[in-house]
Jmol script that loads the backbone (N, CA, C; Angstrom):
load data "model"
ATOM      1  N   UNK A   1     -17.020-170.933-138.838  1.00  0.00           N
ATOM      2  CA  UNK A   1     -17.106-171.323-137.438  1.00  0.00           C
ATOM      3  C   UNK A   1     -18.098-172.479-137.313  1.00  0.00           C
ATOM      4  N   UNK A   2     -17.639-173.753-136.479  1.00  0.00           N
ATOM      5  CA  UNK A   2     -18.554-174.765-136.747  1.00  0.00           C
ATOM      6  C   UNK A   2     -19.038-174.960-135.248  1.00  0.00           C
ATOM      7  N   UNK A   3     -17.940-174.504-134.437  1.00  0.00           N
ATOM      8  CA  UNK A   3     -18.586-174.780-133.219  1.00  0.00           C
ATOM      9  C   UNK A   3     -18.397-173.409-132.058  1.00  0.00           C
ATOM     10  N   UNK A   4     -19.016-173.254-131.045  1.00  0.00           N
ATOM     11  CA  UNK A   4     -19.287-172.039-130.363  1.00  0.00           C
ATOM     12  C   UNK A   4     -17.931-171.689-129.687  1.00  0.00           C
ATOM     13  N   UNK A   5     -17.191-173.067-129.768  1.00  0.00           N
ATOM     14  CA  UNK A   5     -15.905-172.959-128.453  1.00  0.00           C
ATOM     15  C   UNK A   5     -14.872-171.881-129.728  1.00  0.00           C
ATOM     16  N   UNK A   6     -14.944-172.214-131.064  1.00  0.00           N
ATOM     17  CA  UNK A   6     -14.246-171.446-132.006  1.00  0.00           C
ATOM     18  C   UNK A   6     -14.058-169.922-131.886  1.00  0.00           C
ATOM     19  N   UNK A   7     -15.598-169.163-130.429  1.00  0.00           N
ATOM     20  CA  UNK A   7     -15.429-167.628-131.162  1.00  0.00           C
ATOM     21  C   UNK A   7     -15.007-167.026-129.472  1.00  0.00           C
ATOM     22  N   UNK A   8     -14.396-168.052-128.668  1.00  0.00           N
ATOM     23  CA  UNK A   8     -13.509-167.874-127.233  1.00  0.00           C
ATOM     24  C   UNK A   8     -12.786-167.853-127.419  1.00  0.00           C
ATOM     25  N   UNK A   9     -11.918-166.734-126.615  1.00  0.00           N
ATOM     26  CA  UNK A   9     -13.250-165.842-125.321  1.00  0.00           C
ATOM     27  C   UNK A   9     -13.720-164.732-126.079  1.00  0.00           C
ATOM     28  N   UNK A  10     -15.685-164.803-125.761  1.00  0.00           N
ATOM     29  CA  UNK A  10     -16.060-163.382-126.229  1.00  0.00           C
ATOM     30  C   UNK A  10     -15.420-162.326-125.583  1.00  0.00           C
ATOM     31  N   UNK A  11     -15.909-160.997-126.634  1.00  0.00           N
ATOM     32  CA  UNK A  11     -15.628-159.885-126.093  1.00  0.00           C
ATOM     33  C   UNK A  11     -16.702-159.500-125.293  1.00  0.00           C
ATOM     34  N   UNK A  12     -15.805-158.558-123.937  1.00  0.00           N
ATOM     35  CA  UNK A  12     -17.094-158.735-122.828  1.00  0.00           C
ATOM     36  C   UNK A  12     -18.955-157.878-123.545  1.00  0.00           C
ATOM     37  N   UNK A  13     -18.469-157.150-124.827  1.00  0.00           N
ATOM     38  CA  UNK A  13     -19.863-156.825-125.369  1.00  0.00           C
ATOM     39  C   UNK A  13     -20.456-157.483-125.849  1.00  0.00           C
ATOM     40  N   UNK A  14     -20.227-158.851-126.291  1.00  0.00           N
ATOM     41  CA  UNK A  14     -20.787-160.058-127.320  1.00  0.00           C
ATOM     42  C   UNK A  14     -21.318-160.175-125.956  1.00  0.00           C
ATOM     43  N   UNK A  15     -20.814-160.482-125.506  1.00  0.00           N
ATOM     44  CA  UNK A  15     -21.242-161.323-124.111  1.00  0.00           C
ATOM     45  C   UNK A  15     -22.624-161.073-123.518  1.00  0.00           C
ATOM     46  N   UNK A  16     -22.273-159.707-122.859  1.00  0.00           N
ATOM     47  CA  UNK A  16     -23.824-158.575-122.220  1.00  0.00           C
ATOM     48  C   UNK A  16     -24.491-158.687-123.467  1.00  0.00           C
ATOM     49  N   UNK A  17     -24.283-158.654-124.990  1.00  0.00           N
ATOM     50  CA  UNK A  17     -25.446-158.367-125.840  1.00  0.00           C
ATOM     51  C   UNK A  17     -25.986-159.594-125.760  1.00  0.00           C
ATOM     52  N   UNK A  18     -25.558-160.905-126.140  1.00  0.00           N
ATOM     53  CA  UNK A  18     -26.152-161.967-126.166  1.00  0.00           C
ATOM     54  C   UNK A  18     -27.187-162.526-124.808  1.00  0.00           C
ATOM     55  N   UNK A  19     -26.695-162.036-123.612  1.00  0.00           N
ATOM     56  CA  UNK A  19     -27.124-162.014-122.504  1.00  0.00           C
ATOM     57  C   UNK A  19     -28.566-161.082-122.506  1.00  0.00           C
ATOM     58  N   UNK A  20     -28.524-159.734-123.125  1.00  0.00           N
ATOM     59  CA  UNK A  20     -29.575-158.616-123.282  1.00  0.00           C
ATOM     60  C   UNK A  20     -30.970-159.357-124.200  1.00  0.00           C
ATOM     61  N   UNK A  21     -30.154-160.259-125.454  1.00  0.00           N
ATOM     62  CA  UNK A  21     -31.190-160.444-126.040  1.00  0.00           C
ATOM     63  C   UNK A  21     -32.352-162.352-125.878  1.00  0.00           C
ATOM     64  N   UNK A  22     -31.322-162.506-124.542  1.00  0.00           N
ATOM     65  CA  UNK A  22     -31.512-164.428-124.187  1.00  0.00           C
ATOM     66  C   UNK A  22     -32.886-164.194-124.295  1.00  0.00           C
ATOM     67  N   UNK A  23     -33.818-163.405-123.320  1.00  0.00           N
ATOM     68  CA  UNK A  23     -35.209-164.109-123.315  1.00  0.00           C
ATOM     69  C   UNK A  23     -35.903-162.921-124.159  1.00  0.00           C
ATOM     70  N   UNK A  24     -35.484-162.296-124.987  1.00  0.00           N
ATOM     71  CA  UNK A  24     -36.606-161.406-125.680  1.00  0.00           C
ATOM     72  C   UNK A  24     -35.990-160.672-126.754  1.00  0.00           C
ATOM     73  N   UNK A  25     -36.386-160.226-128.065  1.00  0.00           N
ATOM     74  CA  UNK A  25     -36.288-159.589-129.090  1.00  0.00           C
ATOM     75  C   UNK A  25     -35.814-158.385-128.421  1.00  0.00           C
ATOM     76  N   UNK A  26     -34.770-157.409-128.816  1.00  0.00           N
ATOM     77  CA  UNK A  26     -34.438-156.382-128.217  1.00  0.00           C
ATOM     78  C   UNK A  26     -34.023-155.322-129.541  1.00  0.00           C
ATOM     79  N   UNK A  27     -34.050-153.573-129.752  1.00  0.00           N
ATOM     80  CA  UNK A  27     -33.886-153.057-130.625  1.00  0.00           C
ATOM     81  C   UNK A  27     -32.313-152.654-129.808  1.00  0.00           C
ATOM     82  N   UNK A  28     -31.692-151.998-130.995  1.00  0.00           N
ATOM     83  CA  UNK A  28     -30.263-151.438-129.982  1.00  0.00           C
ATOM     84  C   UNK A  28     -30.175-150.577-128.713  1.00  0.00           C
ATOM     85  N   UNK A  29     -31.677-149.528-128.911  1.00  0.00           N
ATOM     86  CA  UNK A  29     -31.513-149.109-127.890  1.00  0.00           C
ATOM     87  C   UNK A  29     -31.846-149.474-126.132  1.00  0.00           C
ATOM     88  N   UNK A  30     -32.338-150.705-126.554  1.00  0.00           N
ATOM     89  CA  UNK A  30     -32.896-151.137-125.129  1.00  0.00           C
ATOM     90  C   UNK A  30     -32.385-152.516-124.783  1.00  0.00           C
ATOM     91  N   UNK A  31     -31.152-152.622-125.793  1.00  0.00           N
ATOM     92  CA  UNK A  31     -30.004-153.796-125.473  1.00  0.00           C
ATOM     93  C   UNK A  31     -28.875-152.712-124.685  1.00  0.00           C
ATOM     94  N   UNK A  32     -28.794-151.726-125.307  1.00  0.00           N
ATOM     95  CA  UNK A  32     -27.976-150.740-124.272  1.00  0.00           C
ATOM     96  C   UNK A  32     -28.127-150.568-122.952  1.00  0.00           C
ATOM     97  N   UNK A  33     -29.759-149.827-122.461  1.00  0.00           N
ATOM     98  CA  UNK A  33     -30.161-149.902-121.556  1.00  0.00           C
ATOM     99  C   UNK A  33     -30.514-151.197-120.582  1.00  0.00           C
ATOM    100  N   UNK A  34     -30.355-152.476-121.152  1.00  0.00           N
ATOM    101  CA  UNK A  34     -30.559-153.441-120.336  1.00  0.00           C
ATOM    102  C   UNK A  34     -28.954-153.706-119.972  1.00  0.00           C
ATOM    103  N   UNK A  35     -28.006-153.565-120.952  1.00  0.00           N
ATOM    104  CA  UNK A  35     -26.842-154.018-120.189  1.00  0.00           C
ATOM    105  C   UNK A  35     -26.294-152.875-119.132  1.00  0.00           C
ATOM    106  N   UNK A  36     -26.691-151.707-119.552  1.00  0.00           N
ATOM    107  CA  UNK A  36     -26.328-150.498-118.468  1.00  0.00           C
ATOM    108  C   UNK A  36     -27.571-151.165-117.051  1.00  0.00           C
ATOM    109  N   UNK A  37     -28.537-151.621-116.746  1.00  0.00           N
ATOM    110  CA  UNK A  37     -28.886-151.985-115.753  1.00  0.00           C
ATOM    111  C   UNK A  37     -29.068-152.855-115.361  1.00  0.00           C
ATOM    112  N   UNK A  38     -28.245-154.506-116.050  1.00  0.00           N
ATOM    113  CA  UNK A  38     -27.542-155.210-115.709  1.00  0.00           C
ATOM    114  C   UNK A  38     -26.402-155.173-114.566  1.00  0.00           C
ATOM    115  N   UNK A  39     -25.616-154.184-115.494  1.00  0.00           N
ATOM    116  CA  UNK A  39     -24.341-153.926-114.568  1.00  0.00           C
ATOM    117  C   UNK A  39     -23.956-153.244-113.581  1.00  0.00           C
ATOM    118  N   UNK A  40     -25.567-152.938-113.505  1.00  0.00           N
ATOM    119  CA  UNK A  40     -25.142-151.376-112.541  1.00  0.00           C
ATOM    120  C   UNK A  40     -24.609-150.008-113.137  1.00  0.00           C
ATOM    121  N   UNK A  41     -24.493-150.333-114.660  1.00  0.00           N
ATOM    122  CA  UNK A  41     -23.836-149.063-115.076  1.00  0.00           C
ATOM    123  C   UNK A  41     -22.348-149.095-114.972  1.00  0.00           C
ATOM    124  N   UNK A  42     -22.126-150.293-114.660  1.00  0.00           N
ATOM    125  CA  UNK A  42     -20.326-150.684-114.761  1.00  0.00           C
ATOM    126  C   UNK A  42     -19.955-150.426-116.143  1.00  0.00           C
ATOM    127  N   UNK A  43     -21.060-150.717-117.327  1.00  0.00           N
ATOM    128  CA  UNK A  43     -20.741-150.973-118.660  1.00  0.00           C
ATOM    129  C   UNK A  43     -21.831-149.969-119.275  1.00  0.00           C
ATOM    130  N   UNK A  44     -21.451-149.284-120.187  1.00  0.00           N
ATOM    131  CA  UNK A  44     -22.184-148.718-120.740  1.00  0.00           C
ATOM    132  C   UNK A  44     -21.760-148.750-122.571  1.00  0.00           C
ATOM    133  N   UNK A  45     -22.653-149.348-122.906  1.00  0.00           N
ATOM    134  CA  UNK A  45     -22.242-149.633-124.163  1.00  0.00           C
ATOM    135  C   UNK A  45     -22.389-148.005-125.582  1.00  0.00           C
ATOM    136  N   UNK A  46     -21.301-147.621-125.900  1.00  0.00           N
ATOM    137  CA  UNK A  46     -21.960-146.740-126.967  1.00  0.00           C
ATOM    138  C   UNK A  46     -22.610-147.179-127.895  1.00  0.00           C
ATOM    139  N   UNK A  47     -23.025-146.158-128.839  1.00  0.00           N
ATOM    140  CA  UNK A  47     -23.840-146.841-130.155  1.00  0.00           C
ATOM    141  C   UNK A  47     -22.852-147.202-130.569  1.00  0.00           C
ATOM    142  N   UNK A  48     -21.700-146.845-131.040  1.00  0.00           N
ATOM    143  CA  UNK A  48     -20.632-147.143-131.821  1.00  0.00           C
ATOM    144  C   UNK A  48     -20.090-148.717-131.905  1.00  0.00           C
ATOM    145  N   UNK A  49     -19.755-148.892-130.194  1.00  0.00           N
ATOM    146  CA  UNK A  49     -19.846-150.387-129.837  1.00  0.00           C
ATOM    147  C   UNK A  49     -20.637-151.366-130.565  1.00  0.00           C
ATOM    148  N   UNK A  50     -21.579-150.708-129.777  1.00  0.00           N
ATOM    149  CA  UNK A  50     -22.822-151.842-130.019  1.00  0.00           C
ATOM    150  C   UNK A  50     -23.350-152.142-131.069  1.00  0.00           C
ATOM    151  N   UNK A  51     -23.496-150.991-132.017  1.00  0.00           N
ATOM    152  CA  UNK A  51     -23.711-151.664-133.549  1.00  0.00           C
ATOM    153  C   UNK A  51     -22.452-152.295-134.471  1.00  0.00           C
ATOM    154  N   UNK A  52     -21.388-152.044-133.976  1.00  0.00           N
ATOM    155  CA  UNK A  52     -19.976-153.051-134.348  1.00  0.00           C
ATOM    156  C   UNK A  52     -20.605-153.962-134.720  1.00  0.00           C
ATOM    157  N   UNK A  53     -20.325-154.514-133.200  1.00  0.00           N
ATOM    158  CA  UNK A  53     -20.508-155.744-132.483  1.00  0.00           C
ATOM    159  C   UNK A  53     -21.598-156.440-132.985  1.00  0.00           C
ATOM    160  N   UNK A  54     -22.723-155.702-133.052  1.00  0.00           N
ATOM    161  CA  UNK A  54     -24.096-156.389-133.789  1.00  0.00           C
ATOM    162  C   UNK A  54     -23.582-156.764-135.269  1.00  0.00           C
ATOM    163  N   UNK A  55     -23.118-156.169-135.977  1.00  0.00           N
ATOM    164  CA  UNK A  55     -22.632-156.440-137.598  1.00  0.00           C
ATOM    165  C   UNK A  55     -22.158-157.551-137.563  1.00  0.00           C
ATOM    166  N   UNK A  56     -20.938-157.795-136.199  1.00  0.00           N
ATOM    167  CA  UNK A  56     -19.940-159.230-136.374  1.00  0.00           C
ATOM    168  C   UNK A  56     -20.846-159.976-135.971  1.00  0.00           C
ATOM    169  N   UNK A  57     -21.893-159.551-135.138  1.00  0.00           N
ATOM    170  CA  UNK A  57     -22.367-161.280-134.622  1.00  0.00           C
ATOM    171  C   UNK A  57     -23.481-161.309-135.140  1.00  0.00           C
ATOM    172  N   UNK A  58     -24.037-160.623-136.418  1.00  0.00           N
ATOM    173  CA  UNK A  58     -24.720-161.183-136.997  1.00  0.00           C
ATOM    174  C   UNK A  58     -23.916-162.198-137.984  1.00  0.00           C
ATOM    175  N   UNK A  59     -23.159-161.694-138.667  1.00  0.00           N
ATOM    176  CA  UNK A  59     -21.999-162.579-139.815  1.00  0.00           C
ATOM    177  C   UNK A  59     -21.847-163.488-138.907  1.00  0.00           C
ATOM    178  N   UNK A  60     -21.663-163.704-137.917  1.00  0.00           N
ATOM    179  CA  UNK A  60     -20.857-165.074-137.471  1.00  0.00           C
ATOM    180  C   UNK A  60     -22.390-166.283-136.664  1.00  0.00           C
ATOM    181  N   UNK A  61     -23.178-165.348-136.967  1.00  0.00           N
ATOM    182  CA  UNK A  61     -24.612-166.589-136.604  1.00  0.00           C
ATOM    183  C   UNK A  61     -25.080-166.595-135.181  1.00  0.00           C
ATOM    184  N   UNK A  62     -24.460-165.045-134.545  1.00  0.00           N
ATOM    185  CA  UNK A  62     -24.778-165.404-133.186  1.00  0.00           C
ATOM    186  C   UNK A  62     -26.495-164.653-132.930  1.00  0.00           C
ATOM    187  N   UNK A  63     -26.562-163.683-133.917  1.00  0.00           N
ATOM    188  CA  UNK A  63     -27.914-163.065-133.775  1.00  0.00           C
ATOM    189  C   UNK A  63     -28.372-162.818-135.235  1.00  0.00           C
ATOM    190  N   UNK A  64     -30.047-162.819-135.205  1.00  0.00           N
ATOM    191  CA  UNK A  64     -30.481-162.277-136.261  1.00  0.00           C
ATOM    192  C   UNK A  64     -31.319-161.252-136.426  1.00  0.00           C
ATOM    193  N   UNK A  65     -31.773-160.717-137.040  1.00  0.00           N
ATOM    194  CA  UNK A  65     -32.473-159.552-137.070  1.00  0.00           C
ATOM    195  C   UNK A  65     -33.817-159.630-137.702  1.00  0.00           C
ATOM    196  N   UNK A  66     -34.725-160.035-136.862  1.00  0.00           N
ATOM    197  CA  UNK A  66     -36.248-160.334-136.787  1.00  0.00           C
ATOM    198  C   UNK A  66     -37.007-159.483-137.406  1.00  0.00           C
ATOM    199  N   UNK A  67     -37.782-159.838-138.420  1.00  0.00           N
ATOM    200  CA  UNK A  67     -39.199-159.427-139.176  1.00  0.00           C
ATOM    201  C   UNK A  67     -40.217-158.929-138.489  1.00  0.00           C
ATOM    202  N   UNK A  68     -40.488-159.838-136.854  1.00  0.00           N
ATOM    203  CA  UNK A  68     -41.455-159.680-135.927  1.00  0.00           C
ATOM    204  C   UNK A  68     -40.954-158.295-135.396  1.00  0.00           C
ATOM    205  N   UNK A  69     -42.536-157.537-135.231  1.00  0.00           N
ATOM    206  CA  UNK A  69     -42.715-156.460-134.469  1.00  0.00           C
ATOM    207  C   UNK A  69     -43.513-156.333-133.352  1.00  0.00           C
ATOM    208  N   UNK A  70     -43.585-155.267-132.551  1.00  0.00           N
ATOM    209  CA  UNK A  70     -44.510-154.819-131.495  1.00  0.00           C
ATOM    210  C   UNK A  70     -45.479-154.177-132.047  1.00  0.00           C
ATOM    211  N   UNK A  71     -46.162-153.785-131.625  1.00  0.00           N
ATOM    212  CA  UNK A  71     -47.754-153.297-132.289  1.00  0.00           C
ATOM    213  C   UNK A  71     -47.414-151.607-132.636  1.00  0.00           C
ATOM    214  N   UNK A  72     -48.024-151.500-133.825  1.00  0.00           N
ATOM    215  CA  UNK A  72     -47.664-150.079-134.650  1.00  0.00           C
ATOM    216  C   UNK A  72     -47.339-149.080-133.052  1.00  0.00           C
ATOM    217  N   UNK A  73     -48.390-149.030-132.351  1.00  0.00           N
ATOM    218  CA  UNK A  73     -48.681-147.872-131.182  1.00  0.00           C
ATOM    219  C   UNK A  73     -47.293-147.958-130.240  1.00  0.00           C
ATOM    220  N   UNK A  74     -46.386-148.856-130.022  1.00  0.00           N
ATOM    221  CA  UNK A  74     -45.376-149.425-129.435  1.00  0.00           C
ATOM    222  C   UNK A  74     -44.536-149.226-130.021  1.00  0.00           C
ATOM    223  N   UNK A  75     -44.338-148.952-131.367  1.00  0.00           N
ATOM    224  CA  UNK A  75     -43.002-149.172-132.094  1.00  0.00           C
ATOM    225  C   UNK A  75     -42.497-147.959-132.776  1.00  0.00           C
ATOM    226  N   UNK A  76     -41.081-147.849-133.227  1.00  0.00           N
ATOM    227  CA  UNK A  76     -40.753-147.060-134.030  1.00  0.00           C
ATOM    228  C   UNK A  76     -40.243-147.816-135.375  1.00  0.00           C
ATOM    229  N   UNK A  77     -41.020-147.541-136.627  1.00  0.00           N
ATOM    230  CA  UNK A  77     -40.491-148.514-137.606  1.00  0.00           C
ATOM    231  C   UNK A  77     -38.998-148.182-138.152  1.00  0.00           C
ATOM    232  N   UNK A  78     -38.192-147.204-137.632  1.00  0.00           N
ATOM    233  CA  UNK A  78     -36.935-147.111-137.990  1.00  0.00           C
ATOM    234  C   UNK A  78     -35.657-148.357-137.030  1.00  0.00           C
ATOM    235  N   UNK A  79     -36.807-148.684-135.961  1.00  0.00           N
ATOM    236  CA  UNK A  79     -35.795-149.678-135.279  1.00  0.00           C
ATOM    237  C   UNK A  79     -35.667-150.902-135.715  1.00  0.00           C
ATOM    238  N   UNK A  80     -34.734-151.718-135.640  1.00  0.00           N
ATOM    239  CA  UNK A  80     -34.345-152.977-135.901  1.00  0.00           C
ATOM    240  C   UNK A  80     -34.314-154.051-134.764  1.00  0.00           C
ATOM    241  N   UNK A  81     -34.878-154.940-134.469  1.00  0.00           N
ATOM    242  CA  UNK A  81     -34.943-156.255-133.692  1.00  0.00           C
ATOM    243  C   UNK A  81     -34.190-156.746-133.736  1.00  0.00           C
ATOM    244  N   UNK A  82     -33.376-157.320-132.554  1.00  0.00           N
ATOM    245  CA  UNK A  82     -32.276-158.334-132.962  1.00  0.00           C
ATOM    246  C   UNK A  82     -32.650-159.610-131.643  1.00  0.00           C
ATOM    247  N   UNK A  83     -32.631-160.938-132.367  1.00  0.00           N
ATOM    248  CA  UNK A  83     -32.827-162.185-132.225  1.00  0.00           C
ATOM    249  C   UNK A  83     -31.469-163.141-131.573  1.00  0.00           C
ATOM    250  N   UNK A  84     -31.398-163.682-130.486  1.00  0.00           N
ATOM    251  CA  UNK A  84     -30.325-164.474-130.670  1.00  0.00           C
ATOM    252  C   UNK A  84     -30.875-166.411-131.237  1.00  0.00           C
ATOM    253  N   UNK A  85     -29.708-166.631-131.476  1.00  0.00           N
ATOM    254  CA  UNK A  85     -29.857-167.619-132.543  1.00  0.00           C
ATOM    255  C   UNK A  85     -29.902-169.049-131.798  1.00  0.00           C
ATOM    256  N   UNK A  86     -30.081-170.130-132.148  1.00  0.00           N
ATOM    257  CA  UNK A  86     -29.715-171.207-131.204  1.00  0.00           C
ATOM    258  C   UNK A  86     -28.128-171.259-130.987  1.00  0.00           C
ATOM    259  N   UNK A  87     -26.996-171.296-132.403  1.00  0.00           N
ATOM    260  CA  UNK A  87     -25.964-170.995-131.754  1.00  0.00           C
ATOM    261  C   UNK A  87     -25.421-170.129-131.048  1.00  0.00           C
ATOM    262  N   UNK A  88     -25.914-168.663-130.861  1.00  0.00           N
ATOM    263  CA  UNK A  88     -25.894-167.588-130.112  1.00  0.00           C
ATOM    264  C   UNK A  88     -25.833-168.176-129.176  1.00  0.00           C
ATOM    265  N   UNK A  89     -27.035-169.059-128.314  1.00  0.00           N
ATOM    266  CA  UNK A  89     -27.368-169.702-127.113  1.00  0.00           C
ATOM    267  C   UNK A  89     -25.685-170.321-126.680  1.00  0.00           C
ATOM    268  N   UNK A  90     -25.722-171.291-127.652  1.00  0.00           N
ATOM    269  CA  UNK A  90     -24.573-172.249-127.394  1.00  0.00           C
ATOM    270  C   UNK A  90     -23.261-171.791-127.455  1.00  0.00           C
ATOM    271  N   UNK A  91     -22.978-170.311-128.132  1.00  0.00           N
ATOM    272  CA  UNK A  91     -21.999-169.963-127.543  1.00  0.00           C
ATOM    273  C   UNK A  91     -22.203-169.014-126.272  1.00  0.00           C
ATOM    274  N   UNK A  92     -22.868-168.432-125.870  1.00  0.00           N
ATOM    275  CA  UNK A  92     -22.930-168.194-124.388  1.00  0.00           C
ATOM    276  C   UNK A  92     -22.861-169.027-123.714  1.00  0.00           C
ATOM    277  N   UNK A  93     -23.686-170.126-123.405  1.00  0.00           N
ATOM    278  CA  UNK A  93     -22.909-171.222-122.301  1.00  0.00           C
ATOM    279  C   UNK A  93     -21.856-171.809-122.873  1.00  0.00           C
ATOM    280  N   UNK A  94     -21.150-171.775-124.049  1.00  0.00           N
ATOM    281  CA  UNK A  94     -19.905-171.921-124.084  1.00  0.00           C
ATOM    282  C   UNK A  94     -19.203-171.247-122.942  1.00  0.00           C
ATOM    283  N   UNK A  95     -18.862-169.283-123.181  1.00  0.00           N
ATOM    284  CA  UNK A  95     -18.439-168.722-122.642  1.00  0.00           C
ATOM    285  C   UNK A  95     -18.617-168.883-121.001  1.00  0.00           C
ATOM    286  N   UNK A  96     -19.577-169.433-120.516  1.00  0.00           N
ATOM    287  CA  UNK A  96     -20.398-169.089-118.980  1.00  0.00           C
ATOM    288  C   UNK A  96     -19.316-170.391-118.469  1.00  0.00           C
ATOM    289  N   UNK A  97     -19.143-171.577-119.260  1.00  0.00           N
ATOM    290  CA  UNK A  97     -18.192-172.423-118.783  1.00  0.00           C
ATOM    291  C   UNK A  97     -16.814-172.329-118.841  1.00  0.00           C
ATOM    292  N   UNK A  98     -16.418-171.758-120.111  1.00  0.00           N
ATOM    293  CA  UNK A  98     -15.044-171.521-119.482  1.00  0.00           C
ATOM    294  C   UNK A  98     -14.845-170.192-118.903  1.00  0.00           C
ATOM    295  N   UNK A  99     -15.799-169.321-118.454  1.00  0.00           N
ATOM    296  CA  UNK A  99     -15.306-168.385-117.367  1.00  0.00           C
ATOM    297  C   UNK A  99     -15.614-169.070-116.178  1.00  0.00           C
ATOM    298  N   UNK A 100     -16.327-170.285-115.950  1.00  0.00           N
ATOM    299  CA  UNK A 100     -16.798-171.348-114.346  1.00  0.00           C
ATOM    300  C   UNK A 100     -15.187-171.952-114.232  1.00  0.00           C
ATOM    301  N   UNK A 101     -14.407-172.363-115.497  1.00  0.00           N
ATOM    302  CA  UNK A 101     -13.489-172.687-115.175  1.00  0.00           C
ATOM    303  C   UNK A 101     -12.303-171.620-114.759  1.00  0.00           C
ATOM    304  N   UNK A 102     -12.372-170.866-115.332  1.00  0.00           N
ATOM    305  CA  UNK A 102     -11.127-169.629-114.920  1.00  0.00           C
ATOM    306  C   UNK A 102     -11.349-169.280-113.616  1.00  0.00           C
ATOM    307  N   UNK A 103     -12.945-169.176-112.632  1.00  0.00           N
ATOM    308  CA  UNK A 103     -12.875-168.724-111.450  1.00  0.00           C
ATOM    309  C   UNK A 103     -12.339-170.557-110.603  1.00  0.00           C
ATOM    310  N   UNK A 104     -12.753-171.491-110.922  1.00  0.00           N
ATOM    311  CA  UNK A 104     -11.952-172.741-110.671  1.00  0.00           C
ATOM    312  C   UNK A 104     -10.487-172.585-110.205  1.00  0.00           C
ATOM    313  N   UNK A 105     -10.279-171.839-111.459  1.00  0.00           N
ATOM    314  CA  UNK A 105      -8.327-172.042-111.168  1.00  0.00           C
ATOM    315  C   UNK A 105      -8.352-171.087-110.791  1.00  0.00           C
ATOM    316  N   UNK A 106      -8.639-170.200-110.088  1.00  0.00           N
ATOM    317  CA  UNK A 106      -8.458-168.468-109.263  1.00  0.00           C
ATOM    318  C   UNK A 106      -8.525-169.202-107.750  1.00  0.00           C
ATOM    319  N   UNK A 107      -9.572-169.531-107.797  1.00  0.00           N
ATOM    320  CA  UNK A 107     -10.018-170.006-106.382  1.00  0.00           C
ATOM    321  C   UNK A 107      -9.008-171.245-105.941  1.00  0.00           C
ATOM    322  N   UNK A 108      -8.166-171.957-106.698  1.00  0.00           N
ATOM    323  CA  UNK A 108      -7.662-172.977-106.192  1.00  0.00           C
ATOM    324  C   UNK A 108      -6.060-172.001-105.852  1.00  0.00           C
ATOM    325  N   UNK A 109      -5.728-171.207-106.533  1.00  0.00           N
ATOM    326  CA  UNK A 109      -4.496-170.157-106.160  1.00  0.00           C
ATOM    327  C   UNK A 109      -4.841-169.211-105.376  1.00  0.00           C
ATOM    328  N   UNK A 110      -6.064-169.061-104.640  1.00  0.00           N
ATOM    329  CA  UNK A 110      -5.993-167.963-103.904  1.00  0.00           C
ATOM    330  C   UNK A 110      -7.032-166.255-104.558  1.00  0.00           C
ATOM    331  N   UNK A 111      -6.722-166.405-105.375  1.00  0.00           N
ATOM    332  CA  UNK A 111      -7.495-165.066-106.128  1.00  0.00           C
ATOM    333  C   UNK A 111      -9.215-164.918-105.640  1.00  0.00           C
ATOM    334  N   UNK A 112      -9.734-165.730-105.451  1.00  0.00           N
ATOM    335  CA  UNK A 112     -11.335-165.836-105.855  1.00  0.00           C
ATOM    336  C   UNK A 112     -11.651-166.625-104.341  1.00  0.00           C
ATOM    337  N   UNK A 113     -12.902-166.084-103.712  1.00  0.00           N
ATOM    338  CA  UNK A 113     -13.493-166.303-102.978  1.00  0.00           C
ATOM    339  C   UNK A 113     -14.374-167.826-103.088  1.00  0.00           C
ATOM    340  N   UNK A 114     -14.585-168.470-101.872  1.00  0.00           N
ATOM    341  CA  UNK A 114     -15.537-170.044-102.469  1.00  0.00           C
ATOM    342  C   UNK A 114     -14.196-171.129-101.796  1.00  0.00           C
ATOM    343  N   UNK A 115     -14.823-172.225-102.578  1.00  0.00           N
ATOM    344  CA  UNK A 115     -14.012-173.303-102.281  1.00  0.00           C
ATOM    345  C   UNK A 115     -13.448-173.638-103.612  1.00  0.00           C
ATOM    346  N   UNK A 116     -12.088-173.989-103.364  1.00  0.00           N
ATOM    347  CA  UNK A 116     -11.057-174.858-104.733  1.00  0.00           C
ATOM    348  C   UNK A 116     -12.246-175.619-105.653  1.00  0.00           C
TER     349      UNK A 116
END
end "model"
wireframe off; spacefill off
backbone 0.3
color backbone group
């Protein structure tokens, strides 16, 4: 994969995870809990999901899995950190634009609220 437009359209869990981990190091379990209160709880990611999903998007360069920790008293050393990457970045606003364009063409047929 050379460029971000290559791994569209994410799946809507790439999506919330990459979103969970934009401004901060996150372990799995509190990438769960941020996308469950993101969404309101629309989405609730299992472990099953979510560590998939973490496997593929580590292989494909969208996240990495950070050395850096929280302080012994804070942490559990069985958890794992996960990092998003600069291309991580760049394929999320990949995705954020062509879903700006899909509500574009909704809104010009009628589907979607706003102006054409």
């Amino acid at each position: 994969m050379d460029k971000p437009e290559d791994l569209l359209p994410l799946p809507s869990a790439t999506f919330h995870i990459l979103m969970a981990v934009a401004d901060e190091d996150r372990h799995g379990y509190a990438i769960i809990q941020d996308v469950a209160a993101r969404t309101g709880g629309r989405l609730k990611l299992s472990a099953g999901t979510l560590y998939r999903s973490i496997q593929r998007m580590l292989e494909q360069g969208l996240l990495v899995e950070t050395q850096e920790r929280p302080a012994p008293e804070l942490d559990d050393e069985r958890r794992r950190y996960y990092r998003i990457t600069p291309f991580g970045a760049a394929t999320a606003r990949a995705e954020v634009t062509r879903l700006n364009q899909l509500v574009k063409l909704a809104r010009a047929r009628g589907f979607a609220p706003g102006r054409a």
